[in-house]
C-alpha positions in Angstrom: -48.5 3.9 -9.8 -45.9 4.5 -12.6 -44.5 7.3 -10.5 -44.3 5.8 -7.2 -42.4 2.7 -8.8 -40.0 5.2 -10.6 -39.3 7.2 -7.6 -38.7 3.8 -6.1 -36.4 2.7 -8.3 -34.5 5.8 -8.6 -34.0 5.8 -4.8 -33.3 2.3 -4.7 -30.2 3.3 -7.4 -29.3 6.6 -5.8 -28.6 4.3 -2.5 -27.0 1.7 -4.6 -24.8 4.0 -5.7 -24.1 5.9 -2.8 -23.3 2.0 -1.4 -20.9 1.5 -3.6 -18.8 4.5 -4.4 -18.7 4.0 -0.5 -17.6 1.3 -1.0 -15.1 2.0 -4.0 -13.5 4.9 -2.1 -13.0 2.6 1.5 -11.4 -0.3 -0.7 -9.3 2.2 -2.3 -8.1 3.9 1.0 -7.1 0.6 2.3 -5.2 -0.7 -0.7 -3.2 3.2 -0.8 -2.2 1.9 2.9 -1.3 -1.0 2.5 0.7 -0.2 -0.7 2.3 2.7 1.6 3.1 0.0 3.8 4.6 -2.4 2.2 7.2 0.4 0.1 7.7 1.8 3.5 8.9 -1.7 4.9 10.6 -2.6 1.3 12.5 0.8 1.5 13.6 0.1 5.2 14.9 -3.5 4.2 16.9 -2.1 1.2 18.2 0.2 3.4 19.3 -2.0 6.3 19.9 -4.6 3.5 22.7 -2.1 1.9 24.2 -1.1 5.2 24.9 -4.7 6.1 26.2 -5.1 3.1 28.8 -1.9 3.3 29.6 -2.9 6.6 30.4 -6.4 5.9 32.8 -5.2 2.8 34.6 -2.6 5.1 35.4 -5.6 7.4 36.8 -7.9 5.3 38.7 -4.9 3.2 40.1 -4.2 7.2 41.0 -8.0 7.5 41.9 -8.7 4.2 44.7 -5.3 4.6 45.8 -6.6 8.1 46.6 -10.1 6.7 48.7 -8.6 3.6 
């Protein structure tokens, strides 16, 4: 009796744990994504961001030497 119920519980805990480092390792996966995503997309706006930016200054510098 005492064995059957440990050999319960200790498959009950191997499959519990198995679960969850399941689990664990799917969570993880999708936050490592969505991290990758979001620098990805922060990067691209920084980038376009700064390129607007230089663009914008080389026209007024243009405008601002064509009106002296």
């Amino acid at each position: 009796m005492l064995y059957r119920n440990s050999c319960n519980i200790t498959r009950l805990l191997y499959r519990k744990s198995c679960n969850l480092t399941r689990l664990l390792y799917r969570e993880s996966c999708n936050l490592t994504r969505l991290l990758y995503k979001e620098s990805f997309n922060l990067t691209r706006l920084l980038y376009t961001g700064s390129c607007n930016l230089t663009r914008l200054l080389y026209r007024k510098s243009c405008n601002l030497t064509r009106l002296m």
